[in-house]
C-alpha positions as protocol buffer text, in pm:
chain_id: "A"
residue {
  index: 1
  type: UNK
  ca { x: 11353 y: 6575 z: 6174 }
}
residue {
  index: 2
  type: UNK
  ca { x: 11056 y: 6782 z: 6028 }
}
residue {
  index: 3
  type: UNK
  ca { x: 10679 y: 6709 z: 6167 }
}
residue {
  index: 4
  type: UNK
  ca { x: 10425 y: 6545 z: 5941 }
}
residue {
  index: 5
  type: UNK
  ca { x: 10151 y: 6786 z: 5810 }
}
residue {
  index: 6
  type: UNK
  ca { x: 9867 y: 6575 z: 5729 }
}
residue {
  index: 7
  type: UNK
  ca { x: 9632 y: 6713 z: 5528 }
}
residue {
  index: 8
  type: UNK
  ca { x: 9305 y: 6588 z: 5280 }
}
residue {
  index: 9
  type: UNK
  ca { x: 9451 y: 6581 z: 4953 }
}
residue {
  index: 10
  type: UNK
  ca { x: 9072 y: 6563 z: 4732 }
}
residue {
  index: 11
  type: UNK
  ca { x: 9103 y: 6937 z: 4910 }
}
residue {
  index: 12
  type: UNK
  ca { x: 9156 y: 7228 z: 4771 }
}
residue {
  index: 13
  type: UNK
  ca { x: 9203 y: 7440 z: 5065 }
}
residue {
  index: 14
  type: UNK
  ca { x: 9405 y: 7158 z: 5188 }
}
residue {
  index: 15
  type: UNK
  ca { x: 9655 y: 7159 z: 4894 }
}
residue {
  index: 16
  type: UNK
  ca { x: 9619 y: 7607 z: 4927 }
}
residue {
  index: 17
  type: UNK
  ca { x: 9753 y: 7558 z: 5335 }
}
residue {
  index: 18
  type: UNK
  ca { x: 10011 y: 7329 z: 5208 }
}
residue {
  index: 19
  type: UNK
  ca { x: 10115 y: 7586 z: 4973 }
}
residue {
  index: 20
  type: UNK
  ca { x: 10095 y: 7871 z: 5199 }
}
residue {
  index: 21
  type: UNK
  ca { x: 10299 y: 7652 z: 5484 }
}
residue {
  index: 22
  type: UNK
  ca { x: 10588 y: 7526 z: 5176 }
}
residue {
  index: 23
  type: UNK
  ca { x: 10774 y: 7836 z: 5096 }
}
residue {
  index: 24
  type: UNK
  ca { x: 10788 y: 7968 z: 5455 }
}
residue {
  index: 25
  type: UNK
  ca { x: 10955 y: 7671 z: 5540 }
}
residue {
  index: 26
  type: UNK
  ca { x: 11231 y: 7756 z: 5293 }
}
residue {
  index: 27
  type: UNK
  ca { x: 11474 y: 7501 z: 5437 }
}
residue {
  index: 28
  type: UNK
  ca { x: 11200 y: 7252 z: 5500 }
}
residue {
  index: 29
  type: UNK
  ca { x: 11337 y: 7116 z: 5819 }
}
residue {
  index: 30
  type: UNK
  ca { x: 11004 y: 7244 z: 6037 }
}
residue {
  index: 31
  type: UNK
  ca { x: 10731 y: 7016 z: 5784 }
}
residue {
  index: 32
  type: UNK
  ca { x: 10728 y: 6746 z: 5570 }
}
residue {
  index: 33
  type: UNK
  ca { x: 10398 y: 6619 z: 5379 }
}
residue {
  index: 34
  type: UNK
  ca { x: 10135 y: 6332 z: 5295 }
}
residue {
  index: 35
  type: UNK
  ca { x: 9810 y: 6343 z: 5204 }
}
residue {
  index: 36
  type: UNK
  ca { x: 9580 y: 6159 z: 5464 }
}
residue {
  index: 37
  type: UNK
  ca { x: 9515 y: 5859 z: 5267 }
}
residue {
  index: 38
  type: UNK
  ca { x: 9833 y: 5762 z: 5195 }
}
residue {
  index: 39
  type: UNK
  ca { x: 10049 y: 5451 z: 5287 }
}
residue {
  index: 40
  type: UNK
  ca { x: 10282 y: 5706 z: 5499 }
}
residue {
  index: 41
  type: UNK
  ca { x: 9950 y: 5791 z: 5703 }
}
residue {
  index: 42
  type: UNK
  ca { x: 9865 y: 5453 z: 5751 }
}
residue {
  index: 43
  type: UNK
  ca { x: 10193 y: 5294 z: 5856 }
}
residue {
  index: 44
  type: UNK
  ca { x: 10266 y: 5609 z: 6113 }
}
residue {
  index: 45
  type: UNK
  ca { x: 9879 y: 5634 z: 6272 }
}
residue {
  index: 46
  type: UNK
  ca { x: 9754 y: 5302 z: 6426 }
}
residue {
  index: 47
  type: UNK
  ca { x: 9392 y: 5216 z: 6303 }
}
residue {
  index: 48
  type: UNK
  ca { x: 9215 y: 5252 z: 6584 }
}
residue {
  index: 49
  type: UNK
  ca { x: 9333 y: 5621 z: 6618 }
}
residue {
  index: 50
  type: UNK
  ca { x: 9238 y: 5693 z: 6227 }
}
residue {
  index: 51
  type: UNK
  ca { x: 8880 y: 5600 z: 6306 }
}
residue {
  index: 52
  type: UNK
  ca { x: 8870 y: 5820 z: 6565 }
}
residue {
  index: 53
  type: UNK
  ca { x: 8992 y: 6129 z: 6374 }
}
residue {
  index: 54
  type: UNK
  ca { x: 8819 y: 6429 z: 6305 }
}
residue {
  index: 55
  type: UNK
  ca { x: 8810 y: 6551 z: 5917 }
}
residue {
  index: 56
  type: UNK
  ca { x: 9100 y: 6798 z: 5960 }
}
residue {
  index: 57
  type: UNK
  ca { x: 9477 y: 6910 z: 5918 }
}
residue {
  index: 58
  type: UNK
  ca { x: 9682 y: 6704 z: 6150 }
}
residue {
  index: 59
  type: UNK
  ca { x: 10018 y: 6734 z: 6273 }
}
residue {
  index: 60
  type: UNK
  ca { x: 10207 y: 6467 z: 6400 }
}
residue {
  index: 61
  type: UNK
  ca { x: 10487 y: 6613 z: 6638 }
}
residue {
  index: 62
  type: UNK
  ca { x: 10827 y: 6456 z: 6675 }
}
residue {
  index: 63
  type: UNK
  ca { x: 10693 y: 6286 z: 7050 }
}
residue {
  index: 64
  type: UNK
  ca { x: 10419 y: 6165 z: 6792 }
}
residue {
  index: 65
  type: UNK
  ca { x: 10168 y: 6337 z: 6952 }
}
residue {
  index: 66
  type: UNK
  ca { x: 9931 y: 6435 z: 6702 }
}
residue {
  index: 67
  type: UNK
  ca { x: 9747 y: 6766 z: 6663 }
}
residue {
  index: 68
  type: UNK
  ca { x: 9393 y: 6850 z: 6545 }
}
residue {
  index: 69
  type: UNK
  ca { x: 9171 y: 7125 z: 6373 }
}
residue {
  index: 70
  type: UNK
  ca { x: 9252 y: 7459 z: 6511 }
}
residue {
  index: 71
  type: UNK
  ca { x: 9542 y: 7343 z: 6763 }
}
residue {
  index: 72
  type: UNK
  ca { x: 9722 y: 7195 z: 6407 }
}
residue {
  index: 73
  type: UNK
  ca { x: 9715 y: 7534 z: 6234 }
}
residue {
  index: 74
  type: UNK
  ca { x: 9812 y: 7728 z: 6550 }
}
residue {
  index: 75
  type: UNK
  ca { x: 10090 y: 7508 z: 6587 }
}
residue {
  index: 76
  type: UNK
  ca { x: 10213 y: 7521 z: 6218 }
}
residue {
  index: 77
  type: UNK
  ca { x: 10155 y: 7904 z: 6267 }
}
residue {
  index: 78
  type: UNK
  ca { x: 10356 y: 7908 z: 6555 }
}
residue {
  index: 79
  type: UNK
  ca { x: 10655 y: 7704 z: 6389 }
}
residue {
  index: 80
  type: UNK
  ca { x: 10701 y: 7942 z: 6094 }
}
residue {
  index: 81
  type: UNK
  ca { x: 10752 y: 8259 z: 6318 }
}
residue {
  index: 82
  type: UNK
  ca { x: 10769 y: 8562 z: 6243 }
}
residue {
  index: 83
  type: UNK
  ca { x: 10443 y: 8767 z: 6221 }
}
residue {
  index: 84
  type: UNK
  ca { x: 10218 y: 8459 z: 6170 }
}
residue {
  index: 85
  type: UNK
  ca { x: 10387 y: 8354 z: 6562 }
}
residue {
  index: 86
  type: UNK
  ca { x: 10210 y: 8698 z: 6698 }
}
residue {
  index: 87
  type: UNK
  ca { x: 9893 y: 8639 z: 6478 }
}
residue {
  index: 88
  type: UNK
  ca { x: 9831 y: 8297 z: 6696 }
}
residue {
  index: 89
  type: UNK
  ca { x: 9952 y: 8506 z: 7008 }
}
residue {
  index: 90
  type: UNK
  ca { x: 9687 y: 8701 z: 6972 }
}
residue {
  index: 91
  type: UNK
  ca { x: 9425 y: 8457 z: 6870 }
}
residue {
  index: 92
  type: UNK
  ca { x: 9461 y: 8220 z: 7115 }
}
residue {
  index: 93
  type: UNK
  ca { x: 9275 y: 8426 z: 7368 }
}
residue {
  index: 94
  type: UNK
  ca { x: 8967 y: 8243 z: 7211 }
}
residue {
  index: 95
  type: UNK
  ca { x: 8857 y: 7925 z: 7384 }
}
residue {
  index: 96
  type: UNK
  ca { x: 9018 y: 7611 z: 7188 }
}
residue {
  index: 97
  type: UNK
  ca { x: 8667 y: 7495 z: 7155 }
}
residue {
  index: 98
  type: UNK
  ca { x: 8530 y: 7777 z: 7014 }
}
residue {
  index: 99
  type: UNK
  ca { x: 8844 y: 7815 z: 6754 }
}
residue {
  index: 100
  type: UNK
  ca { x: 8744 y: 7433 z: 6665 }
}
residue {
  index: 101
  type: UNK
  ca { x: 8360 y: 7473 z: 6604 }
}
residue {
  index: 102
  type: UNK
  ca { x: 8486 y: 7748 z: 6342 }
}
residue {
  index: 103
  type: UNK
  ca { x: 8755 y: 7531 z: 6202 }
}
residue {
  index: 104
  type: UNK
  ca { x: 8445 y: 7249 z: 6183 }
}
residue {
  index: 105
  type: UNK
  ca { x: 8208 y: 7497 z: 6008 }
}
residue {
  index: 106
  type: UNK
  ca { x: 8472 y: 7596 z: 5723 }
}
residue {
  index: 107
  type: UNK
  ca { x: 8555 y: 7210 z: 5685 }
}
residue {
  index: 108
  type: UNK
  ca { x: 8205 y: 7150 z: 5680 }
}
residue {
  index: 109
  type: UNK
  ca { x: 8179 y: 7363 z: 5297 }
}
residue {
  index: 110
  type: UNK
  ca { x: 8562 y: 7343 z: 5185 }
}
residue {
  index: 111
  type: UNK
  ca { x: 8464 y: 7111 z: 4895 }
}
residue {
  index: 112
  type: UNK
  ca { x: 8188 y: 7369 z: 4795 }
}
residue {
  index: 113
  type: UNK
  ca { x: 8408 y: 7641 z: 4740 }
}
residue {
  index: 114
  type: UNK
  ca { x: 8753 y: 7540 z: 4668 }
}
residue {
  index: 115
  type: UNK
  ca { x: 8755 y: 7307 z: 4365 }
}
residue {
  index: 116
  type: UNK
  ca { x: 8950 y: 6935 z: 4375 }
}
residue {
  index: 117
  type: UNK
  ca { x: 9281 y: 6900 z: 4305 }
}
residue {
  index: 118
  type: UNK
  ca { x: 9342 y: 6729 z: 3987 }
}
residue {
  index: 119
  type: UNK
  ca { x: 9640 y: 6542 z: 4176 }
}
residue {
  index: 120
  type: UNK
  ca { x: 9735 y: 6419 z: 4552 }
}
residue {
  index: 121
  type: UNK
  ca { x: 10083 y: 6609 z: 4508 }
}
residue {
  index: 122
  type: UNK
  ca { x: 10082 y: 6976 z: 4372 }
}
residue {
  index: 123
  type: UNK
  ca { x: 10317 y: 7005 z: 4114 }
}
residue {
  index: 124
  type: UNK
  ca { x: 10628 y: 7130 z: 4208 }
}
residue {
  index: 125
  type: UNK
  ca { x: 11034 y: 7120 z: 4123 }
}
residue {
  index: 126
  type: UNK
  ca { x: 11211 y: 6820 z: 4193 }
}
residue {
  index: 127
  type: UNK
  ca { x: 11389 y: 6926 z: 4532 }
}
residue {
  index: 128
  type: UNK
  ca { x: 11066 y: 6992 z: 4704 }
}
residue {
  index: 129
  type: UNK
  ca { x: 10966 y: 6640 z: 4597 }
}
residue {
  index: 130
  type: UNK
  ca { x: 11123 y: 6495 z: 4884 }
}
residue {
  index: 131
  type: UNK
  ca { x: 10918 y: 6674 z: 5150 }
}
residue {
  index: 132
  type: UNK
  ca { x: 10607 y: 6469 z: 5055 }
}
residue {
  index: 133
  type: UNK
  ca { x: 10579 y: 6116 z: 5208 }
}
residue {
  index: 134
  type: UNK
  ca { x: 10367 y: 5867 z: 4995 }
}
C-alpha cells in the first residue's frame, strides 16, 4: 500500500513537490495524495494530533507514523531512489534541527513567491486520478 503525502493544497510549492514526487513514482505504489484539509486527512489523523502539527509536508508511513518538515522530504527523497537517495545521503550530515529551521524559513514565504493553485487537485489524466484521496 502506498504512504500518504500530505501536503497544503492553497500551495503552490506544495502542488510543484507533488509534481516533482508524481512521475518518479511511475507505478505509484511508493505515494498516494490529499491535500491537508481534506476529509481523507481528517478521518486518518486524530484531532488532537492535527492541532499539534506544524505547517508542512507530512507523510504518513504504513506503521502510521507520521513524518514532518525536513524528515518528510528526506524520506520521500529516499523512497524514489536513485540519485535523489544519495542527495539525502549526503545531506543528512546536517543536524535534523537545523534542516527544519530552513524548511520553517522557506514555509514561512512559500505563499509570497509561488502563486495559489487555482484547484486542490492539479489537473491530470484520468489514471493518476486515483492516487489522490479526497
Amino acid at each position: 500500500m502506498p504512504e500518504m503525502i500530505y501536503y497544503d493544497g492553497d500551495c503552490g510549492l506544495c502542488h510543484r513537490w507533488v509534481k516533482f514526487v508524481m512521475p518518479r513514482d511511475r507505478d505509484g505504489d511508493k505515494f498516494a495524495f490529499s491535500p491537508i484539509n481534506s476529509g481523507t486527512f481528517n478521518q486518518r489523523i486524530p484531532a488532537e494530533q492535527r492541532e499539534s502539527l506544524p505547517d508542512s509536508i507530512l507523510v504518513q508511513r504504513e506503521d502510521g507514523t507520521l513524518l514532518a518538515r525536513s524528515s518528510a522530504v528526506f524520506h520521500i527523497l529516499r523512497r524514489l531512489g536513485g540519485g535523489w537517495k544519495l542527495l539525502v545521503n549526503m545531506l543528512s550530515i546536517i543536524p535534523r534541527p537545523v534542516r527544519d529551521w530552513g524548511y520553517d524559513r522557506v514555509a514561512a514565504v512559500r505563499h509570497r513567491f509561488f502563486k495559489k493553485p487555482t484547484e486542490v487537485c492539479p489537473v491530470m489524466p484520468p489514471e493518476l486520478r486515483s492516487r489522490f484521496h479526497f
